[in-house]
MIKE-965921 format. One record per residue: x, y, z of N, C-alpha, C in turn. Coordinates in steps of 0.001 Angstrom, whole numbers, padded with zeros to 6 digits, always signed. Layout:
# residues N
XYZXYZXYZ/...
END
This chain:
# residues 430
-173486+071873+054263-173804+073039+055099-173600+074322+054309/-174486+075173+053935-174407+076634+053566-173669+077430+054637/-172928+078173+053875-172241+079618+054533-172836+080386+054055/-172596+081200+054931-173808+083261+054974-172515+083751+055371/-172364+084995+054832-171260+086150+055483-172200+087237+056282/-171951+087668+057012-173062+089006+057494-172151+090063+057632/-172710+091332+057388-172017+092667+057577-172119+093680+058490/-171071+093891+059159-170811+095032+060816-171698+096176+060297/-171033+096230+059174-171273+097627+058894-172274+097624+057497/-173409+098921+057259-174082+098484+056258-173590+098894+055123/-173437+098234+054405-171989+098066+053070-172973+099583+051966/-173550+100127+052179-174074+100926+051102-173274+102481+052047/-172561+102218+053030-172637+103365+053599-170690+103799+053171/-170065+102267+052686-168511+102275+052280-168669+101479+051502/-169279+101441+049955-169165+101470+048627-168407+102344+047807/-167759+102591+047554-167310+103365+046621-168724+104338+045713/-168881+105007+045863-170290+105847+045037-169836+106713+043898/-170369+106764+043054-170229+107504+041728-169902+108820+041697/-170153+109779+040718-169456+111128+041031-171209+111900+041265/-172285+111186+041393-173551+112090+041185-173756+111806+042982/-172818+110542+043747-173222+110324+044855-173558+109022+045082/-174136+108828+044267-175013+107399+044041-174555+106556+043893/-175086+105132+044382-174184+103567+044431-174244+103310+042805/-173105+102468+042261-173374+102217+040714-174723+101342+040276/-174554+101097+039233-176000+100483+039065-175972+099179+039061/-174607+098666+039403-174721+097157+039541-175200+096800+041188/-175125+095482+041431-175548+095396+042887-174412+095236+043996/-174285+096527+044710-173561+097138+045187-172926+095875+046317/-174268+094981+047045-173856+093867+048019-173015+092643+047135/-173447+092770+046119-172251+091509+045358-171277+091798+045229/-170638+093152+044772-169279+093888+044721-168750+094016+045721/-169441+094528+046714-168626+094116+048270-168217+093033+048586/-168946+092132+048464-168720+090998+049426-167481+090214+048163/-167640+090585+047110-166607+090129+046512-165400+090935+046296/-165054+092094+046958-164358+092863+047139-163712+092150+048829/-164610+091943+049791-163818+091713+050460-163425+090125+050427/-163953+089174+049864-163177+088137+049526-161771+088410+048726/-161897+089053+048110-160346+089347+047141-159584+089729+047755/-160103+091193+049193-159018+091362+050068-158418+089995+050713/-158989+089571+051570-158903+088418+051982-157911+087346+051673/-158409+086816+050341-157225+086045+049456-156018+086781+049082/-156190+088055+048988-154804+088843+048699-153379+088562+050646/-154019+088246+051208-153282+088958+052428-153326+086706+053418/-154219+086166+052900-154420+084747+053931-154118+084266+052726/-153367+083161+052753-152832+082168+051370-154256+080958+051964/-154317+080580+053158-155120+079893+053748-156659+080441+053776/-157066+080935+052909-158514+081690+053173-159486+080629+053248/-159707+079777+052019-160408+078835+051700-160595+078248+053176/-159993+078332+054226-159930+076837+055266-161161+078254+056373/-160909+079463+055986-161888+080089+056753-163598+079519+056297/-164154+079045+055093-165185+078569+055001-165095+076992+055254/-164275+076208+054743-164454+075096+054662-163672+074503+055911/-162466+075107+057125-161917+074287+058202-162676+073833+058818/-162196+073147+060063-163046+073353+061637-163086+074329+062233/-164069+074297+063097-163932+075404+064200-163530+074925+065521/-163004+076222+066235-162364+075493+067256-162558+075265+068441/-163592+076181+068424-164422+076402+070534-165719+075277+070153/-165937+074094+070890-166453+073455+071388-167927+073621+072229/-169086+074508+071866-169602+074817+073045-170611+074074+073917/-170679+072545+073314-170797+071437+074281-172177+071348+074100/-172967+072092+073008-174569+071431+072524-173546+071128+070837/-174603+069677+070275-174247+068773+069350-173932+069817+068229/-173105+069653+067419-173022+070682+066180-173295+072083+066092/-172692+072927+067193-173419+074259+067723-171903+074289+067608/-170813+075154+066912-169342+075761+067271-168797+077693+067254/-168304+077614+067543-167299+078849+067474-166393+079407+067351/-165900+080463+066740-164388+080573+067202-164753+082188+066706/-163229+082743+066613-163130+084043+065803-161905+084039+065252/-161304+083505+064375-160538+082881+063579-160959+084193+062291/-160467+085091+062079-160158+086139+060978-161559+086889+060674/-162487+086949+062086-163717+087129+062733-164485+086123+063587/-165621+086866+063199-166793+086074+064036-166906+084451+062902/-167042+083262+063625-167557+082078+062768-168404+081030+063382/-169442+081210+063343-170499+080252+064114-171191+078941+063251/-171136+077957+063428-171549+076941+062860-172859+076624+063229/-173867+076577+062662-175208+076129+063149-176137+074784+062753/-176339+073601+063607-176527+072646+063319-178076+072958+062441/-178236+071637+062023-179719+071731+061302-180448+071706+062662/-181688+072491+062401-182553+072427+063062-183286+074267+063110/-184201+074117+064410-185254+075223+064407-184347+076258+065654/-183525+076860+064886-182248+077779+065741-182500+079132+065286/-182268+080377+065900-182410+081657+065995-181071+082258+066386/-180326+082926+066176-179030+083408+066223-179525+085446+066410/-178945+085418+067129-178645+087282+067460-177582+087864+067990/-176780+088107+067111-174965+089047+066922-174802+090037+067509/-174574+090572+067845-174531+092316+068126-173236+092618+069177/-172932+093737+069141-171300+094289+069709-172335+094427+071200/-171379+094285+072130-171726+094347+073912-171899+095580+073816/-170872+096505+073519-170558+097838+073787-171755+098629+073533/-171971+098907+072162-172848+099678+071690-174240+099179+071650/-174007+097768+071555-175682+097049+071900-176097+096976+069844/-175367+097145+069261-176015+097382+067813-175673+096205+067085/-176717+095738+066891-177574+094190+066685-177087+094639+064700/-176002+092937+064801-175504+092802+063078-176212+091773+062651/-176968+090810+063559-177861+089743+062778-178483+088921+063772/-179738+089114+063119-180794+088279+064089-182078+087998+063125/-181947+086178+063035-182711+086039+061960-182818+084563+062595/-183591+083561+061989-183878+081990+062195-182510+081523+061112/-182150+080564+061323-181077+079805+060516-180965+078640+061048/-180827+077933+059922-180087+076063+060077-178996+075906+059764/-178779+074802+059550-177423+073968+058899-176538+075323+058206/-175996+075919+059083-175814+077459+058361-174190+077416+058748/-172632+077874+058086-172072+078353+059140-171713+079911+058874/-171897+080790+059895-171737+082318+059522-170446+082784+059873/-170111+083726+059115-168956+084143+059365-169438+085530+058549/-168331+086546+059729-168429+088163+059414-167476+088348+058824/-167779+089424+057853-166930+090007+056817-165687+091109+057818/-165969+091069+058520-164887+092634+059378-163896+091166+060042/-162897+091429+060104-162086+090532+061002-161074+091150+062144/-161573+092861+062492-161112+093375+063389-161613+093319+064875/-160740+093941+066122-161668+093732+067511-163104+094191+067565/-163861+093243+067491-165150+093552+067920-165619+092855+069213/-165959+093035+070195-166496+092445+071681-168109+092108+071228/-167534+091164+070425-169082+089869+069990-169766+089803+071236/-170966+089716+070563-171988+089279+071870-172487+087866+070905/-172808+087022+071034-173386+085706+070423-174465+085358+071478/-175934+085127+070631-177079+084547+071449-178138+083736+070530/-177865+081820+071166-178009+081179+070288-179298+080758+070832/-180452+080574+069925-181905+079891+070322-182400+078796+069806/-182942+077586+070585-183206+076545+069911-184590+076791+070297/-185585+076307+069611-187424+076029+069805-187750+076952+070777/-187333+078365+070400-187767+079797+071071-187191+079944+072461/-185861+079027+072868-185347+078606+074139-184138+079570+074269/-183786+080474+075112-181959+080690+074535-181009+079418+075391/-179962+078598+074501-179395+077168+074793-177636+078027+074827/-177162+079273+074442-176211+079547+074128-175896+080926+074025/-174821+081750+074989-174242+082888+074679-173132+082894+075062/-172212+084016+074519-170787+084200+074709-170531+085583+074271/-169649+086047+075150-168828+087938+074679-167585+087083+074443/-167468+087771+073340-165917+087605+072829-164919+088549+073985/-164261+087200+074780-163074+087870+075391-161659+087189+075474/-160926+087791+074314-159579+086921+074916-158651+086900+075809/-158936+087203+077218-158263+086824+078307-157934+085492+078360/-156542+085273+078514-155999+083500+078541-156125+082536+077570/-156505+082948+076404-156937+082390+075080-155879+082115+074123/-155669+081521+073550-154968+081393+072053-155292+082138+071152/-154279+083110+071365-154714+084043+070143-153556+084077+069052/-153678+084019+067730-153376+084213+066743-153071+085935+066175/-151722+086087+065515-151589+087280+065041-150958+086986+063904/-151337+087604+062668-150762+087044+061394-150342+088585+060693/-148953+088774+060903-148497+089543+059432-147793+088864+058573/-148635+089024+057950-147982+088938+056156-147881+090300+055271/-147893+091159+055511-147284+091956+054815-145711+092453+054682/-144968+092328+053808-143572+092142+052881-143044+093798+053910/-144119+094732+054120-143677+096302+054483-142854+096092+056132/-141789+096115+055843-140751+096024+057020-141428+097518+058196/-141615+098421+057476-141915+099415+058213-143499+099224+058575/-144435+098679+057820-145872+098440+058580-145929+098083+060133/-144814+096230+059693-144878+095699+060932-144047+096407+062382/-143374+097091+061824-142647+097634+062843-143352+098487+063814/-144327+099170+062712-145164+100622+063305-146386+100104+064440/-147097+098320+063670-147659+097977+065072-147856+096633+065744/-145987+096303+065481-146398+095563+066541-146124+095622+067832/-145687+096821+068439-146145+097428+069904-147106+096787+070351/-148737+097490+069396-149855+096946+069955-149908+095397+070233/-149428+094368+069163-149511+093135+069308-148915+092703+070559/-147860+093764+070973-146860+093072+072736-148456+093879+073603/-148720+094839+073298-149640+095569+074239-151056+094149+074607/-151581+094171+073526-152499+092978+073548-152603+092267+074619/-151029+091535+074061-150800+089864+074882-150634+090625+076452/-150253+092105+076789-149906+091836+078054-151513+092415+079142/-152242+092918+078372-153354+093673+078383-154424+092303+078723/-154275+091064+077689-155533+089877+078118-154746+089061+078798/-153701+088993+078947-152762+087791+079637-153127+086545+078378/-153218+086941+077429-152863+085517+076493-152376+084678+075930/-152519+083564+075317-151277+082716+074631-151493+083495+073327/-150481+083919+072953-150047+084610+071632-149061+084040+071146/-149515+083992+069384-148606+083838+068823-148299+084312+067558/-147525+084770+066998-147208+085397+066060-146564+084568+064570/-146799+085278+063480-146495+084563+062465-146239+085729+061664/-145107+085992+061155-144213+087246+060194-143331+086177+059456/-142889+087575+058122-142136+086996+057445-140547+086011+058296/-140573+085477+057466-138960+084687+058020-138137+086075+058449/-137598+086794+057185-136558+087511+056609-136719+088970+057894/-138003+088569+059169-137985+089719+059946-137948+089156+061806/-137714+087936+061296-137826+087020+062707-136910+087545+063349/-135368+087313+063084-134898+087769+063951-134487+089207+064391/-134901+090067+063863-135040+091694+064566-136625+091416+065082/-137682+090860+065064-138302+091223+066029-138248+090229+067191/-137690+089197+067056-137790+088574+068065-136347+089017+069191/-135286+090133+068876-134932+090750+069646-135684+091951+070446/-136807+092633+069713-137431+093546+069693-138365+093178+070908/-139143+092185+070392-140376+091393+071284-140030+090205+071857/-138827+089999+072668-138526+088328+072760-139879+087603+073700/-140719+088434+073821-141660+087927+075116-143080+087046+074077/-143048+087934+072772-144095+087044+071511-143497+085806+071077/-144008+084757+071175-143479+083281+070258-144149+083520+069603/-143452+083141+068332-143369+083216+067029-143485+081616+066020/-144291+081736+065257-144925+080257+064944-143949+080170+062909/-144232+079037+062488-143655+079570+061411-145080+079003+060100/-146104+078282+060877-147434+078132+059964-148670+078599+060455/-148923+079189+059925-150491+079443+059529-151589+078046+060170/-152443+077981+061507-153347+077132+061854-154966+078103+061869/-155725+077220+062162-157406+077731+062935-157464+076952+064494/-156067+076560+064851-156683+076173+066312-156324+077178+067378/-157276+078629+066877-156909+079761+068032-158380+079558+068492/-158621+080552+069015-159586+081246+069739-160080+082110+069175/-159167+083208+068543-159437+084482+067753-158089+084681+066637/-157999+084885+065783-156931+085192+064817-157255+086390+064328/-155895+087311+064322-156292+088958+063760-155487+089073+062468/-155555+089428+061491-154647+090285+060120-154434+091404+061388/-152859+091415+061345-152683+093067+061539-151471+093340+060965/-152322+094415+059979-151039+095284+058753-151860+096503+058649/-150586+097818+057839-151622+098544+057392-152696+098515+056586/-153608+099296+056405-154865+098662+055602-155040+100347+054725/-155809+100266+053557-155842+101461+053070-157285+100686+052139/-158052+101790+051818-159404+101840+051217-160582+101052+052004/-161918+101876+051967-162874+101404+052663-163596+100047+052261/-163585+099286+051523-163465+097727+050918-162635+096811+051626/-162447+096960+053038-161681+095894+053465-162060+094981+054461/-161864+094531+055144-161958+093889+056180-161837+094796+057451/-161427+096032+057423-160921+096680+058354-162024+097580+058631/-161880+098589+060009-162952+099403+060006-163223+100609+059301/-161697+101118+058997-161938+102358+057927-160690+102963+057109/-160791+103467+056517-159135+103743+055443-158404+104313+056449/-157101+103585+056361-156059+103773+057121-155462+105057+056538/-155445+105674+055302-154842+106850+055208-155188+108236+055670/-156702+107892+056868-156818+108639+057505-156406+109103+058704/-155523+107995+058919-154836+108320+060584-153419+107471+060688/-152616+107915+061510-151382+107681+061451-151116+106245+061555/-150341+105723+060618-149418+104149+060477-149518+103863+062223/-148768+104667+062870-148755+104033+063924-150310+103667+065089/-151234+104315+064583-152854+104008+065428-153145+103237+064965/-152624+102064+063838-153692+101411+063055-153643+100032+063495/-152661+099832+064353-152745+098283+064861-153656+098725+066302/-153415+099353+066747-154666+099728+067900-156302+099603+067442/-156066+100157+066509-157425+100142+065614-158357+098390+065565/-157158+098024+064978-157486+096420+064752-157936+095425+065917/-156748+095724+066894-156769+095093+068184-157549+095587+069286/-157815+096696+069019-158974+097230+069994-158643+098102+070911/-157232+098631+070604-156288+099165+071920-156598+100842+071581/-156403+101461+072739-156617+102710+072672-155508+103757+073071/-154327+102960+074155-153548+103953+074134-152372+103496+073421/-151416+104692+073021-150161+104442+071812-149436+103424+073062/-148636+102464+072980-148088+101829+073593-146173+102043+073601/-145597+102113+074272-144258+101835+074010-143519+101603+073140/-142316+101838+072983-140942+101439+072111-140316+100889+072530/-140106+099003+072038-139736+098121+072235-137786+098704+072675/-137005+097777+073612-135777+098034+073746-134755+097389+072908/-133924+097851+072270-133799+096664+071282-131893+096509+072061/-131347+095325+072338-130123+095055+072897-129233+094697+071559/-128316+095525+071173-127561+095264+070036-126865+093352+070555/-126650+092727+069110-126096+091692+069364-124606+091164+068527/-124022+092389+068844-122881+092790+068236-122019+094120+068628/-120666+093836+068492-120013+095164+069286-119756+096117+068140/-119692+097205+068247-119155+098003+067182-118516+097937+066785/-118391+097999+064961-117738+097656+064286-116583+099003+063317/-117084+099806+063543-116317+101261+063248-116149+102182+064206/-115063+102058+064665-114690+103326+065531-115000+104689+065310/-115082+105226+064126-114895+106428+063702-116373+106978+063685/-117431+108039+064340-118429+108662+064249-118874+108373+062864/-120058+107337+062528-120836+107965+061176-121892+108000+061277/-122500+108596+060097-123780+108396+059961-124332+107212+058281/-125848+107054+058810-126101+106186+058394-127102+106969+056860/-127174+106354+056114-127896+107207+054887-129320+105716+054071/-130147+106139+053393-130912+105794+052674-131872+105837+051698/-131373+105882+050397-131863+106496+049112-133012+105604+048885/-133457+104330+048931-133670+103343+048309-135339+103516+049303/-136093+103238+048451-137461+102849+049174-138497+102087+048283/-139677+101462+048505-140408+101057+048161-141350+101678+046782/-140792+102673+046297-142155+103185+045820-140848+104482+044972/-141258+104984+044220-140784+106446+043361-141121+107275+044229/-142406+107500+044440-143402+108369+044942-142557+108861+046911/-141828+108024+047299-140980+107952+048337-139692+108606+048163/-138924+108592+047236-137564+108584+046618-137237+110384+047098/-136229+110875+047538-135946+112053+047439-135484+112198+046024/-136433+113492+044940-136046+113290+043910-135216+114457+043414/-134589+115162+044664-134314+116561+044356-132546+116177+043356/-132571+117210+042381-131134+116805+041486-130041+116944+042398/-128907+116004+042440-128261+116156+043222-128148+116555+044690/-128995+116314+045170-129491+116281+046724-128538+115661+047484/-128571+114353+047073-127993+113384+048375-126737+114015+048412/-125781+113881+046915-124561+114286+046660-124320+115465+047696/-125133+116446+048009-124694+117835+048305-124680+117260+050041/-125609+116473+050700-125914+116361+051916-124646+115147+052206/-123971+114606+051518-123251+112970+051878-121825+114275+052095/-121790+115329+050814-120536+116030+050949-120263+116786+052215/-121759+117568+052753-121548+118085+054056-121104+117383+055197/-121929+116188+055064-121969+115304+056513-119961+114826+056374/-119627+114729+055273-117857+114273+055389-117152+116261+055418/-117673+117107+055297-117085+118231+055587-116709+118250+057156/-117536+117505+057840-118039+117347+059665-117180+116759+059432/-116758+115900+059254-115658+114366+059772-116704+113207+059748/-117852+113341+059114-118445+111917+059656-118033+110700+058140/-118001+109528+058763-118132+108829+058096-119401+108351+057322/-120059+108389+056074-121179+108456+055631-121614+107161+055007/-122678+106163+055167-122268+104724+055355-124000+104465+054222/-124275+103822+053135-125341+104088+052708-125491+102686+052070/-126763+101892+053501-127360+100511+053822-128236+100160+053035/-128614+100735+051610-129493+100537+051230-129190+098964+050813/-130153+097782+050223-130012+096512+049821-129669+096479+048881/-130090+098137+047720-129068+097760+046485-128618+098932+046185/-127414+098819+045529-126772+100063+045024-127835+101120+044019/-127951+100798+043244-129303+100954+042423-130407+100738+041953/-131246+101332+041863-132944+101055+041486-133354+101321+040819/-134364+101276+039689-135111+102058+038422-136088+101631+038693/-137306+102652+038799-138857+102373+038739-139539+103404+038428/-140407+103025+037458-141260+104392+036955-140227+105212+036059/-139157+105171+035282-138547+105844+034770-137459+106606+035573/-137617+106337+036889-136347+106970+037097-135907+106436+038085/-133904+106387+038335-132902+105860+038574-132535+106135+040168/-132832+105710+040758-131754+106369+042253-130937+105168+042581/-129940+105995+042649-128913+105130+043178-127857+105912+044279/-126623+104850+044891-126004+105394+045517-125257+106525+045581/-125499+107354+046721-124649+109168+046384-123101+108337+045847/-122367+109001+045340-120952+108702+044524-120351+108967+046059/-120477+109692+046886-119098+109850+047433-119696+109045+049201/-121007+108648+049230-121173+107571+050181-120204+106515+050384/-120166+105990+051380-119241+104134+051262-120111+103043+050925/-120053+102372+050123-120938+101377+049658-121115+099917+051024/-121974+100198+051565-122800+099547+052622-123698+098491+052134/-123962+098656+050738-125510+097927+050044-125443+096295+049997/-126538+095414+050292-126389+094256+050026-127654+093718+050679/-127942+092637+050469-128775+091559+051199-128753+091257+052361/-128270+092491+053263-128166+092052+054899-129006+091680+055688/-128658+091033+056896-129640+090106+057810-129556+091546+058497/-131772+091940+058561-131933+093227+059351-131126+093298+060551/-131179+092019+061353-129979+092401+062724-129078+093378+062512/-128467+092282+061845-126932+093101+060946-127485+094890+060970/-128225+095551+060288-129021+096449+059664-129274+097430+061086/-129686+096574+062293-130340+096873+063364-129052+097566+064381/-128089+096454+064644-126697+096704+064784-125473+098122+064519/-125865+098105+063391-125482+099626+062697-126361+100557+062853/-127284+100813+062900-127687+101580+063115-127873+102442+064345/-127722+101034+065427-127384+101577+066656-126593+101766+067432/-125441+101883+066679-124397+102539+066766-123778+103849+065661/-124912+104325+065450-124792+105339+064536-125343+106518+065194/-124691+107938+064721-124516+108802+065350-126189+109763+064868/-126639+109078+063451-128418+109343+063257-128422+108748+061980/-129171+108650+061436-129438+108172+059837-130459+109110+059572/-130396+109571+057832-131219+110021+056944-131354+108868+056199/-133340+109031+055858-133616+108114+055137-135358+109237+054860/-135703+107671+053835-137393+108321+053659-138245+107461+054396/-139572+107725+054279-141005+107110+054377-140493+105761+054110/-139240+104971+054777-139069+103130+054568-138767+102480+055765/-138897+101593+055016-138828+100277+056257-137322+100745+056994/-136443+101131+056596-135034+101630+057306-135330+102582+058417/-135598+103514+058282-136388+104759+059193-137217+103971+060164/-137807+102997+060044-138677+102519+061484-137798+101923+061922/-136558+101445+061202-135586+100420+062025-134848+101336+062724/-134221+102219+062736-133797+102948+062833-134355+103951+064065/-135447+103861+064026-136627+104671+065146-136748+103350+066485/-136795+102183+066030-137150+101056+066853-135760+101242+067645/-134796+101353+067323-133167+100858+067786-133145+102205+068639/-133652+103244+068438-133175+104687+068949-132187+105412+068409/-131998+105154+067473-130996+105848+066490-131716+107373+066546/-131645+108827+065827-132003+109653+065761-132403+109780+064406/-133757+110266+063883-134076+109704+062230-134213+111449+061498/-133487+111880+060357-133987+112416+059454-134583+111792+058595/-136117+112331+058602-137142+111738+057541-137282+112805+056315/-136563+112308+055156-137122+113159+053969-138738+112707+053522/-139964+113155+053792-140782+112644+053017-141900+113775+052588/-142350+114182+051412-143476+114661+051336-144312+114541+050689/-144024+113284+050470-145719+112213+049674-146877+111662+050712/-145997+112285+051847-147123+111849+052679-147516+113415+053894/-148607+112898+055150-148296+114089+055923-147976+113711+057038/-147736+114729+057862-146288+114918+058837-147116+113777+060004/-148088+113621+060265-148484+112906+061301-148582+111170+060783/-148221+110839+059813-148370+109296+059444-147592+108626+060070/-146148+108769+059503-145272+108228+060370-144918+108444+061466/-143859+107372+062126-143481+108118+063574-143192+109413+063739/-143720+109860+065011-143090+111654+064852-141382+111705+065284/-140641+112390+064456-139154+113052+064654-139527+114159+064609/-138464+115032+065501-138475+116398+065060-137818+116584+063401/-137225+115846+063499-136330+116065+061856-137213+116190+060631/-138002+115543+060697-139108+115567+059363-139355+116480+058173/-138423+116456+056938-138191+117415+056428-139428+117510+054967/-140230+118562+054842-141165+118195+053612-141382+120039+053073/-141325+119574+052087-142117+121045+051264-143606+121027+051082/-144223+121810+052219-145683+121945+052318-146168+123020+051347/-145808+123942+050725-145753+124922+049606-145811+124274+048384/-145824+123313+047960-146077+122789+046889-146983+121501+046961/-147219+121233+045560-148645+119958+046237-147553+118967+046998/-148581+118513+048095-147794+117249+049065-148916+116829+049412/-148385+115143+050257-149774+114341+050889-150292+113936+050701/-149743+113299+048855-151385+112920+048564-151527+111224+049011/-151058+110681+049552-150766+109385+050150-151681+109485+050894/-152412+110593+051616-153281+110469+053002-154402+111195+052109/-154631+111253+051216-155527+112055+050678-156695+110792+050203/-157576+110596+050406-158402+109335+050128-159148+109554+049141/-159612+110807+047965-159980+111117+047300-158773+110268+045979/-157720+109889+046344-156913+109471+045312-156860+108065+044933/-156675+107171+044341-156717+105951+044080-156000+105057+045206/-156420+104266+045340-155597+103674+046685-154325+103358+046399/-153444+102290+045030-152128+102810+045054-151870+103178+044589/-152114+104976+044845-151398+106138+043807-150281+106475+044560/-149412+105482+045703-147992+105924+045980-147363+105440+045062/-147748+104660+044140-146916+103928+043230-146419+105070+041901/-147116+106154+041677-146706+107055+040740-147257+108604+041291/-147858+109301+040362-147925+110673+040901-149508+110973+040491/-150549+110613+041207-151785+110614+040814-152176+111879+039957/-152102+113170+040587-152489+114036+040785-151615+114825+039170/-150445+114862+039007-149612+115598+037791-149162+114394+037491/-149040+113388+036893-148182+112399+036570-147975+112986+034947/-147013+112923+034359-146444+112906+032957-146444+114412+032990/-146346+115016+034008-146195+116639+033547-145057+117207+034533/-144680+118833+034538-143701+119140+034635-143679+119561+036322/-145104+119015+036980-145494+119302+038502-145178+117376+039092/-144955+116859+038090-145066+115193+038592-143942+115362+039969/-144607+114385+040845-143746+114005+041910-143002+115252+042806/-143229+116621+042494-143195+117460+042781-142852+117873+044332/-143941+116592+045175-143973+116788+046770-142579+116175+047076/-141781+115500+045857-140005+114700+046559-139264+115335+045991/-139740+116403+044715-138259+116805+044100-137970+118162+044811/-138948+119272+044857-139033+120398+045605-138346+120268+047285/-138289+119546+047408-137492+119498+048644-136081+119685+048813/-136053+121200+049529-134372+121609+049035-133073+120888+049949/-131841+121028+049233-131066+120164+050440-130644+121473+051604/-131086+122345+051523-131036+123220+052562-131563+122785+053777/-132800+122561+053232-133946+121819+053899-133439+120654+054863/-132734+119736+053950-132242+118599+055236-131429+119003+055618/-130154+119884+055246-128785+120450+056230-129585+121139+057407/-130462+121939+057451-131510+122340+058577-131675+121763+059457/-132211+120356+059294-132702+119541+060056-131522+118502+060615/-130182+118421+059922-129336+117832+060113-128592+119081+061313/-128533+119797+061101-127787+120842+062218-128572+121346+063362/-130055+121465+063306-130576+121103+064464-130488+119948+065551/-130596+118677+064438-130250+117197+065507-129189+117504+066016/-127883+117551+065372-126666+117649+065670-126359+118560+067458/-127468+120165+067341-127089+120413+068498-128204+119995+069571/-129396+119355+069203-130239+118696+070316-129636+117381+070676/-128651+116610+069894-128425+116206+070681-127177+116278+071378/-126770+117152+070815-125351+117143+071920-124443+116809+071304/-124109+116616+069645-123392+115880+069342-121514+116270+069020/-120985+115738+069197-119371+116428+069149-119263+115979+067468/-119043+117223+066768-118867+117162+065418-117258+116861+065273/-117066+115585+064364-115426+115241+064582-114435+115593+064387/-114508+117227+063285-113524+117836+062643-113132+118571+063931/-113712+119124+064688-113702+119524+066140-113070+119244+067069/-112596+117986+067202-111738+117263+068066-112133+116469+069185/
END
């Protein structure tokens, strides 16, 4: 049986184009479609079983199947058959052509409300709208970004309660149990199958080459699982029930140097030092969770403030989840800590200005130097992972500029605002 991929969207319109405008001179539909196979294999260890598995909907004429298993996938027996695709909504027809012994599958693997209309000897024998009300549905993160999944899987609880479906979820091990305090209402699978109904990727997504509908660095981390799933309004903040009593009496706060990326890092000289010294001028106890004491990437070193308490290690996020919510706020950056931290209700200072103010969750705290270059994380003109260094000045005396320019004035600001929004009794005080 031959496989065909077909395309939502017409791939000359999110090619990457040259600097005159123009598609390159190779053939632009082979680079796609092998662009989005690579996405694909980068993110499903199981891809291969998307051409070669079963399918799983049954639709009761001989060798005629379906499913939507990481999209649309229609199997078409041999014979004199006519197939016509198109979204309900908009009515805009993705394929309608004669086909045999064919099985198709779409390159987009986000919510689309399929219309399927199958023809045998000029007869229509077969249609279906993709709806998963009461269905087996499949949700797969695999992405390692503690803070991706955090940002949507709201939508994934929104979903299941929105179609009334069997859902099930599949995340890293190392995040099971903080979300399954988070979401205890999602079961949680620990393999990868095709006997859903519909299976979604939902992670963030960045560059127009994907599977997705459009670069995620155009709109905030947190819209982008809506995006996928089809949801339209922001949904709730999960309740999270600590599963542990407090373990320090004494008011602290929580700190976090350590992130994913340089391009994240507060790189201001002696920063933390000056902000760990204030927060113990208060009476607080200053507690800094990062997983390791120190880091080196890209040439440069962050490590723990000297006069922090060494907190660092391989902790079970619970553990992580626990402290934090019993903490009086945490400073951290653009990381997976800060969404934990936001999920629990902790109060978050966000140092970040590699990115812009609407990506992440909104805090009032959000501290960035907009006066100097910042943002370029949301800037799509830049290489897709140019968070990994400094696209724009790298090796010069403006590099990284949007994390070092950030004064610690700047976060004592934002630290003494929280302090009186929320009410807080500073401990030297009594």
């Amino acid at each position: 049986m031959d496989v065909k991929n077909f395309f939502v969207r017409n791939y000359k319109d999110f090619f990457r184009h040259d600097e005159t405008g123009k598609l390159p001179e190779t053939d632009a539909l082979v680079e796609y479609q092998k662009a989005i196979h690579e996405h694909h294999e980068q993110i499903n260890p199981n891809f291969k079983d998307t051409y070669e598995g079963e399918l799983y909907c049954d639709t009761g004429i001989d060798g005629l199947k379906i499913d939507f298993n990481f999209g649309l996938r229609l199997e078409i027996p041999e014979g004199n058959f006519h197939v016509k695709i198109s979204d309900f909504d908009s009515e805009q027809i993705f394929f309608d052509a004669d086909i045999s012994n064919t099985r198709l599958i779409s390159s987009e693997g986000y919510f689309i409300r399929w219309k399927v209309e199958v023809f045998h000897e000029g007869e229509k024998v077969f249609d279906h709208i993709f709806d998963p009300s009461g269905q087996r549905i499949f949700i797969f993160m695999r992405s390692t970004a503690l803070g991706d999944n955090l940002a949507l899987l709201p939508y994934v609880r929104e979903f299941q309660k929105k179609y009334d479906c069997k859902l099930f979820l599949w995340i890293l091990p190392e995040q099971r149990k903080l979300v399954k305090n988070l979401y205890p209402e999602i079961q949680q699978v620990e393999n990868l199958s095709y006997d859903y109904y519909a299976t979604f990727y939902v992670m963030a997504f960045v560059g127009s080459v994907s599977p997705f509908p459009l670069d995620g660095r155009t709109m905030s981390l947190t819209r982008q699982g809506g995006v996928v799933l089809g949801l339209k309004k922001i949904p709730p903040l999960p309740k999270f029930i600590p599963t542990a009593d407090r373990k320090i009496s004494e008011p602290y706060v929580c700190i976090s140097v350590q992130a994913s990326s340089t391009a994240k890092s507060w790189l201001c000289p002696d920063g933390w030092d000056i902000v760990v010294d204030y927060l113990k001028s208060l009476g607080y106890r200053v507690l800094c969770i990062d997983k390791n004491n120190s880091e080196t990437k890209n040439g440069y070193t962050i490590q723990k403030p000297e006069g922090a308490e060494d907190f660092t290690g391989d902790i079970p996020l619970i553990d992580r989840a626990n402290m934090l919510y019993y903490a009086e706020f945490f400073i951290g950056l653009s990381s997976g800590l800060s969404w934990v931290a936001n999920a629990v209700g902790c109060p978050v200072v966000m140092i970040a200005g590699f990115s812009q103010n609407w990506y992440e969750f909104f805090t009032p705290y959000r501290v960035a130097n907009r006066y100097v270059c910042n943002g370029c994380f949301n800037d799509v003109r830049a290489p897709i992972f140019s968070v990994e260094t400094c696209y724009r000045y790298s090796k010069t005396n403006r590099e990284l500029e949007c994390q070092k320019k950030i004064s610690p004035r700047q976060v004592l600001n934002a630290i003494e605002r929280l302090i009186v929004d929320k009410n807080l009794k500073i401990p030297i005080a009594g």
